[in-house]
PyMOL CGO cylinders between C-alpha atoms (Angstrom):
from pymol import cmd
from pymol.cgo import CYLINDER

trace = [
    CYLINDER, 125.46, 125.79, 75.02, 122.33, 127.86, 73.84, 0.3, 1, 1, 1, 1, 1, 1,
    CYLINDER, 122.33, 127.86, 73.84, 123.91, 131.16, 74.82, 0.3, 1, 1, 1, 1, 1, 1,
    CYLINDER, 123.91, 131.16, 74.82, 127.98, 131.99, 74.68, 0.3, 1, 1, 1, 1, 1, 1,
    CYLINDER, 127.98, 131.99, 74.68, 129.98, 135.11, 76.39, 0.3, 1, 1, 1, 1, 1, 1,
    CYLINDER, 129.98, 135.11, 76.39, 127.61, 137.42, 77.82, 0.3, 1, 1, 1, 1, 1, 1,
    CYLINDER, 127.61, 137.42, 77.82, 124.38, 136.10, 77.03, 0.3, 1, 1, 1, 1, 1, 1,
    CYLINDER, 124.38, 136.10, 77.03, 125.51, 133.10, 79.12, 0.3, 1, 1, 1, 1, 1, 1,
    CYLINDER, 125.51, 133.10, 79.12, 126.24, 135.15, 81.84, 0.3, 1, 1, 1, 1, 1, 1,
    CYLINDER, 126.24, 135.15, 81.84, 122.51, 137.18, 81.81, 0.3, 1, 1, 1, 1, 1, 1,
    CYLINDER, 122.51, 137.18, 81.81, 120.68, 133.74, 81.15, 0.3, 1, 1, 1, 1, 1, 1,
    CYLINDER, 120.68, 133.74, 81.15, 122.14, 132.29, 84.30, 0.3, 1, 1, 1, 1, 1, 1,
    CYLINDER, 122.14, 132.29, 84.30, 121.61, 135.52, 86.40, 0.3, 1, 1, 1, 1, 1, 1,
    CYLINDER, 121.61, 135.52, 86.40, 118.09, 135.79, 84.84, 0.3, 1, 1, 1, 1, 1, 1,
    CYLINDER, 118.09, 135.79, 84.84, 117.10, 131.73, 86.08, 0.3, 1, 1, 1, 1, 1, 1,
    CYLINDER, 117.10, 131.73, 86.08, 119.07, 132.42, 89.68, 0.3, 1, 1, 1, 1, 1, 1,
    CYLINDER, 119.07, 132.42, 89.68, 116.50, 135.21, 90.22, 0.3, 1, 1, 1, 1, 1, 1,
    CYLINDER, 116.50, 135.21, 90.22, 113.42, 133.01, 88.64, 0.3, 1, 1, 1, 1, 1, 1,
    CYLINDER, 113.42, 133.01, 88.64, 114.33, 130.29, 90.74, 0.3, 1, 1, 1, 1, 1, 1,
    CYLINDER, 114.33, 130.29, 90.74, 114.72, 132.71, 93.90, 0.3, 1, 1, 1, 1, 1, 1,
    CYLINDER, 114.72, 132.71, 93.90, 110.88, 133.98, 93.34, 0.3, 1, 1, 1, 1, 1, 1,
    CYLINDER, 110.88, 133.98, 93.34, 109.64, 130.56, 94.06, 0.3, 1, 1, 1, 1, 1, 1,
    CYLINDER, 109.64, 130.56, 94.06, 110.38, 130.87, 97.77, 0.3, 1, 1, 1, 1, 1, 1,
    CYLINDER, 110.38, 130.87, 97.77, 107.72, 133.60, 97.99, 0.3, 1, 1, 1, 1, 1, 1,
    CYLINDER, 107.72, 133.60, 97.99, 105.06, 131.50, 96.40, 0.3, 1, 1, 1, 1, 1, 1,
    CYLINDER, 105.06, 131.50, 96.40, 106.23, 128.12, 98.27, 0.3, 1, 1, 1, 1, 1, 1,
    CYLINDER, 106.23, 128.12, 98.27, 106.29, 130.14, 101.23, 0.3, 1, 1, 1, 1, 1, 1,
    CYLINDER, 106.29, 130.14, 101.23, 103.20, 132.08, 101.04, 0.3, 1, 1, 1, 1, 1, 1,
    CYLINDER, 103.20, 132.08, 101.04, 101.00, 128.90, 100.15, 0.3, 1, 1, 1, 1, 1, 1,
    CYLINDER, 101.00, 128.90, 100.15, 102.04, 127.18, 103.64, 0.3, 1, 1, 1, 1, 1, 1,
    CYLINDER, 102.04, 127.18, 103.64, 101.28, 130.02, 105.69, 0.3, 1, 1, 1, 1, 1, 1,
    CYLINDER, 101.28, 130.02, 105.69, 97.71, 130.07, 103.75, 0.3, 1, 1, 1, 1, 1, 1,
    CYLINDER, 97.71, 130.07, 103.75, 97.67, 126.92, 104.42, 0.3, 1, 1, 1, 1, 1, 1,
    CYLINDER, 97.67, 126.92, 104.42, 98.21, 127.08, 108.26, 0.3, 1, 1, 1, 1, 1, 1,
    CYLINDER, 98.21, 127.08, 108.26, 95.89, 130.62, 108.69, 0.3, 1, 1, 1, 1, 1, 1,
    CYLINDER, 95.89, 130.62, 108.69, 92.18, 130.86, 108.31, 0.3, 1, 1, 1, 1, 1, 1,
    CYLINDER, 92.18, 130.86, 108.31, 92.38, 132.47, 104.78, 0.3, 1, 1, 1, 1, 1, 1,
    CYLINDER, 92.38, 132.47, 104.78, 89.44, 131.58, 102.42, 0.3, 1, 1, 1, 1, 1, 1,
    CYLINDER, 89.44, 131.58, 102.42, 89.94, 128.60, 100.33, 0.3, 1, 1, 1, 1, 1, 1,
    CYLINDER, 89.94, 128.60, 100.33, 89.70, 130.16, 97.18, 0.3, 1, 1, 1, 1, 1, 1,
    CYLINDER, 89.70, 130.16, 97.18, 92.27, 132.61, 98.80, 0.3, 1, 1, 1, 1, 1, 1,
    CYLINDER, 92.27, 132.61, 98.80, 94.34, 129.19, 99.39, 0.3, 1, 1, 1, 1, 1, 1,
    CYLINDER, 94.34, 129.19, 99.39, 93.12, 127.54, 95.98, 0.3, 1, 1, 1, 1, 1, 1,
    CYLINDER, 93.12, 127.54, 95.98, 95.17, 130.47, 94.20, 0.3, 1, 1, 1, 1, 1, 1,
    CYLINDER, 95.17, 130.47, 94.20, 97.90, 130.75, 95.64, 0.3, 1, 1, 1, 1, 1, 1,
    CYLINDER, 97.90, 130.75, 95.64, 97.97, 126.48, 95.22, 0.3, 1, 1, 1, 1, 1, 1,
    CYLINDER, 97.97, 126.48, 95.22, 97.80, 127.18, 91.31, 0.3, 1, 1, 1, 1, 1, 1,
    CYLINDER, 97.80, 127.18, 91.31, 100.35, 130.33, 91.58, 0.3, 1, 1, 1, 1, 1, 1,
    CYLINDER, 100.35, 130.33, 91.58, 102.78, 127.90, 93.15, 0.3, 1, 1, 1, 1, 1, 1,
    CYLINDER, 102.78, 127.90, 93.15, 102.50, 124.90, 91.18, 0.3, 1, 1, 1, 1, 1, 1,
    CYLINDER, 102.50, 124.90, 91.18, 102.66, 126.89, 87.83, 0.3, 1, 1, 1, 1, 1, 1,
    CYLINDER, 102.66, 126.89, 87.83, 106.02, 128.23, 88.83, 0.3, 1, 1, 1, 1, 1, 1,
    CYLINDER, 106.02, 128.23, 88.83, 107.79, 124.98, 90.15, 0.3, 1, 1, 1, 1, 1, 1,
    CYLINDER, 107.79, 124.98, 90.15, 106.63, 123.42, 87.08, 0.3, 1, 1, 1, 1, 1, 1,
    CYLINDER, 106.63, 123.42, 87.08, 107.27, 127.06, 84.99, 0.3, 1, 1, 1, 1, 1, 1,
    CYLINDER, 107.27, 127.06, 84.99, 110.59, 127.79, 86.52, 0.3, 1, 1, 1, 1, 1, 1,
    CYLINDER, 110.59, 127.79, 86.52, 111.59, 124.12, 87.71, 0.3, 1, 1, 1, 1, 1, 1,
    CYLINDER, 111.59, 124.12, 87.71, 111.36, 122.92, 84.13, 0.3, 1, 1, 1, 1, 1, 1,
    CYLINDER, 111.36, 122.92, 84.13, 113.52, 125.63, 82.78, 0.3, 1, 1, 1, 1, 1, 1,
    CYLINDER, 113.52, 125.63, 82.78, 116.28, 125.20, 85.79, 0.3, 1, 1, 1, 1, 1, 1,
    CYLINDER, 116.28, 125.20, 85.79, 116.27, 121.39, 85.11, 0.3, 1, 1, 1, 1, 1, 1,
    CYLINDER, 116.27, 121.39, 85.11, 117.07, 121.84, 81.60, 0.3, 1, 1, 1, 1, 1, 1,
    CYLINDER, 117.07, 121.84, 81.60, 119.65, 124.07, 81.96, 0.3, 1, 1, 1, 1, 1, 1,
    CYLINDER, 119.65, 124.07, 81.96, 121.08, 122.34, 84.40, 0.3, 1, 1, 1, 1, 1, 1,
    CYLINDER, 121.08, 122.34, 84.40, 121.21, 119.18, 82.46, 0.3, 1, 1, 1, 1, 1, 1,
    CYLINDER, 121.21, 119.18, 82.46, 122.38, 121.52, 79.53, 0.3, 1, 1, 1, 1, 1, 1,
    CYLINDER, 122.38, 121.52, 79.53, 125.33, 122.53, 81.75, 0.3, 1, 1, 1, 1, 1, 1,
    CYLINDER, 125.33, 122.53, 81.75, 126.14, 118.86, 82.81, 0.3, 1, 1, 1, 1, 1, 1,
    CYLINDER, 126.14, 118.86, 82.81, 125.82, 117.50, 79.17, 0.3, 1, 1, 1, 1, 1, 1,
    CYLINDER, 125.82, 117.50, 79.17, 128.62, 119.75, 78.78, 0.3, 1, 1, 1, 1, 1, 1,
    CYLINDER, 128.62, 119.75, 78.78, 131.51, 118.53, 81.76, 0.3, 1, 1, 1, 1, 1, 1,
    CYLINDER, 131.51, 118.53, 81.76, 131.13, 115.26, 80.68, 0.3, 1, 1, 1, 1, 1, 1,
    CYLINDER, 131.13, 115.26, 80.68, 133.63, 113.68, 78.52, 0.3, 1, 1, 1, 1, 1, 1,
    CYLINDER, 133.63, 113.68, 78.52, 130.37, 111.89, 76.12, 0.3, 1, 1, 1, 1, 1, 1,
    CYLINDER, 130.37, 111.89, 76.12, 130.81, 111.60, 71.79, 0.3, 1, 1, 1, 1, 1, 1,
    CYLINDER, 130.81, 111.60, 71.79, 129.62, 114.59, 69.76, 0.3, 1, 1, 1, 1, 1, 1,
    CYLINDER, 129.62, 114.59, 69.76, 126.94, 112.25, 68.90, 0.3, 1, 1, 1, 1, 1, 1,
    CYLINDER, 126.94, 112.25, 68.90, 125.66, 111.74, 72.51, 0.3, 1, 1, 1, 1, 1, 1,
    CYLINDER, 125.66, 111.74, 72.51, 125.52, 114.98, 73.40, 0.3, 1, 1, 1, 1, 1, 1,
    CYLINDER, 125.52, 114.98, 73.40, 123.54, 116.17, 71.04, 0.3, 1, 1, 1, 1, 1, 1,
    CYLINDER, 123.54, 116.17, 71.04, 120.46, 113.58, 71.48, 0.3, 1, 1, 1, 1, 1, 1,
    CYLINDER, 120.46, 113.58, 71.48, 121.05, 114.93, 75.46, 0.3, 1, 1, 1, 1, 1, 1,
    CYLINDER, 121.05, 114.93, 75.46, 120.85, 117.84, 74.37, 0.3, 1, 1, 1, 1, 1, 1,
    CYLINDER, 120.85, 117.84, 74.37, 117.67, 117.40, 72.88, 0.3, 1, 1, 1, 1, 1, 1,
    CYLINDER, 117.67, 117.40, 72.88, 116.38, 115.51, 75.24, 0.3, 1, 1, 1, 1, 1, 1,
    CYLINDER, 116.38, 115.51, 75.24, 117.44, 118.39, 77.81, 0.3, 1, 1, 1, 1, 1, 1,
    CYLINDER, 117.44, 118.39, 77.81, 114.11, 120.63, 76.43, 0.3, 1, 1, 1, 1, 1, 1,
    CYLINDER, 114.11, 120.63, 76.43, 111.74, 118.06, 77.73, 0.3, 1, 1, 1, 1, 1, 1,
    CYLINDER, 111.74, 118.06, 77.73, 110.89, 119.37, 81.19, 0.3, 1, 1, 1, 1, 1, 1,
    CYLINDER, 110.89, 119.37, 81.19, 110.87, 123.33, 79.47, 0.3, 1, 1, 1, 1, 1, 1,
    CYLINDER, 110.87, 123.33, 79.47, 108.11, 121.32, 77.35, 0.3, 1, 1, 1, 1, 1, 1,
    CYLINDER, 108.11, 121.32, 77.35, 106.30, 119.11, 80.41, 0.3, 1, 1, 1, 1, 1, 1,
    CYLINDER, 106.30, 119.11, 80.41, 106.03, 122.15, 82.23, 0.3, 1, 1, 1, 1, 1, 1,
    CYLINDER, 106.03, 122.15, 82.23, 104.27, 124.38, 79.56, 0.3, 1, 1, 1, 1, 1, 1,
    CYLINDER, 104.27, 124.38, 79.56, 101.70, 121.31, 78.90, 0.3, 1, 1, 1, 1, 1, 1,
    CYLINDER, 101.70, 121.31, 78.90, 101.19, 120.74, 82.52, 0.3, 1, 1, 1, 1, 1, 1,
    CYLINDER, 101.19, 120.74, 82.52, 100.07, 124.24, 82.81, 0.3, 1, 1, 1, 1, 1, 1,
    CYLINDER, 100.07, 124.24, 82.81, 96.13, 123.69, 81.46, 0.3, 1, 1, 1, 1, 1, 1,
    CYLINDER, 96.13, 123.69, 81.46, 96.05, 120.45, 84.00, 0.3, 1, 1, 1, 1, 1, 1,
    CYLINDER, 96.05, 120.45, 84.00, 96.87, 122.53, 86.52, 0.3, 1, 1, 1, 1, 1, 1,
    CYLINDER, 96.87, 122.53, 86.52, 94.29, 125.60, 85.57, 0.3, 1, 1, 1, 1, 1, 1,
    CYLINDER, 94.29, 125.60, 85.57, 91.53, 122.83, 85.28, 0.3, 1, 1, 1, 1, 1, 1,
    CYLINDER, 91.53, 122.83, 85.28, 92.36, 120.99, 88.66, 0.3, 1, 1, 1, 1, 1, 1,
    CYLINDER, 92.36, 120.99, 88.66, 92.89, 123.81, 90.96, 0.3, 1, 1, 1, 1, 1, 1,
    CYLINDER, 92.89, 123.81, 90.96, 90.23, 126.50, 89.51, 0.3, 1, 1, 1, 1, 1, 1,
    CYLINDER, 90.23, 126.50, 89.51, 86.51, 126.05, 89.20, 0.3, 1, 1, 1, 1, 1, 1,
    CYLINDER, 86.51, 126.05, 89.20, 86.26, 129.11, 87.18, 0.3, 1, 1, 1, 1, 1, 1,
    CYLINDER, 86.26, 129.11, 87.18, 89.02, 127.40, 84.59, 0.3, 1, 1, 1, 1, 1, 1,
    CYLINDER, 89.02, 127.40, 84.59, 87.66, 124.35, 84.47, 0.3, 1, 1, 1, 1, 1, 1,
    CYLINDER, 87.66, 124.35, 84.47, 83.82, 125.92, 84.05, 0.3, 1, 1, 1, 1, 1, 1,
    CYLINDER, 83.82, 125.92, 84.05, 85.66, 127.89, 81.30, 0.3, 1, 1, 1, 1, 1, 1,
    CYLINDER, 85.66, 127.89, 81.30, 87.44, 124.35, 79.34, 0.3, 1, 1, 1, 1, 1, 1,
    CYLINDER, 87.44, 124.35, 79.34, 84.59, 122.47, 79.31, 0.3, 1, 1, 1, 1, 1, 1,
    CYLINDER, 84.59, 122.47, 79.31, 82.47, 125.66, 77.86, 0.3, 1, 1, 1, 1, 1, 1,
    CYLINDER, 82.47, 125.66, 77.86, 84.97, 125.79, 75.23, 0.3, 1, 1, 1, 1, 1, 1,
    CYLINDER, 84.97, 125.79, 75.23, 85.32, 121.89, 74.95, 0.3, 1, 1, 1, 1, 1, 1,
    CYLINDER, 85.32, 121.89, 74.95, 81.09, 121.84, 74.26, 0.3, 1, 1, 1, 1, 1, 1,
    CYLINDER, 81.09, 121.84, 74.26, 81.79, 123.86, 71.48, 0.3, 1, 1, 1, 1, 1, 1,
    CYLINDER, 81.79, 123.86, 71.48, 84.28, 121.58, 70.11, 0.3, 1, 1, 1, 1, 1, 1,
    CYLINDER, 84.28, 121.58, 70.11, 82.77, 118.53, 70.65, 0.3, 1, 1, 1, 1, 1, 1,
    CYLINDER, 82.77, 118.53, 70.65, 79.37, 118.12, 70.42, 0.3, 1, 1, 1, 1, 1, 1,
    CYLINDER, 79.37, 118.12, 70.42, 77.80, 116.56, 73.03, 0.3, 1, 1, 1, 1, 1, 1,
    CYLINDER, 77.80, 116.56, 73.03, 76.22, 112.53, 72.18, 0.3, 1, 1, 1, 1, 1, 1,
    CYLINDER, 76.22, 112.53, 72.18, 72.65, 112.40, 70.93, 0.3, 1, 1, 1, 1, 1, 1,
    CYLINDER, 72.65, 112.40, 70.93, 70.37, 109.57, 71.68, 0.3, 1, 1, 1, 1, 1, 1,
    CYLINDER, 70.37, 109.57, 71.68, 70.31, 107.77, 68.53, 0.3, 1, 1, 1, 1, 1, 1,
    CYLINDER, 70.31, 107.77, 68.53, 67.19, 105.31, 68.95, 0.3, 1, 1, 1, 1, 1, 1,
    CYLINDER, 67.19, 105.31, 68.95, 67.48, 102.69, 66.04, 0.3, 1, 1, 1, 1, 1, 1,
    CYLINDER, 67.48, 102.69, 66.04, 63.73, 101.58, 65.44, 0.3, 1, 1, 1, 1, 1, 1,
    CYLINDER, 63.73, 101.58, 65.44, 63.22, 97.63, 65.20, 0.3, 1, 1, 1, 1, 1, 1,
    CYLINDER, 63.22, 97.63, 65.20, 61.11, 97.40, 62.85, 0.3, 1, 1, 1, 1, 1, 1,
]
cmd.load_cgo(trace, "trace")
């Protein structure tokens, strides 16, 4: 496991309690959803919720396939490629998170593609003469 003794104990209490905050989010989003609040009142609290299921989701998958890695009777050798393999959705949800600014904010997504133009310069009109 990534933590032993205590830490154990404080890392599960601490994901328990990150995994218990979604319910505000989740829960707040459907009653936007069913009220008259503004839609960029409702497009917020969309992109609050999403970054924590994939935020908090990807950290409570991974521990949890962490902790079933470990009941199974598997070879040394197998558990550790699980175990690597357990960090993926910690990973998915920390790249997801710039989709998710760009598809559910217009001020993000004015704000990528400002920074984008000044990566990548936009195509000129190269005319190649005939003659």
């Amino acid at each position: 496991p990534a933590f032993h003794g205590e830490g154990q104990t404080l890392w599960s209490r601490a994901l328990i309690i990150s995994a218990l905050t979604l319910l505000p989010y989740i829960l707040t989003w459907i009653a936007l959803r069913s009220r008259t609040a503004s839609s960029y009142t409702r497009r917020l609290f969309k992109s609050l919720c999403l970054l924590m299921i994939f935020d908090v989701g990807g950290w409570l998958l991974s521990v949890g396939i962490m902790k079933l890695i470990y009941t199974v009777d598997i070879s040394i050798n197998d558990r550790f490629v699980l175990s690597f393999l357990a960090g993926w959705p910690v990973h998915f949800g920390l790249a997801v998170k710039p989709l998710i600014y760009y598809f559910t904010s217009i001020e993000y997504r004015a704000a990528f593609r400002n920074q984008l133009s000044c990566i990548i310069p936009p195509q000129q009109n190269i005319r190649h003469s005939t003659s």
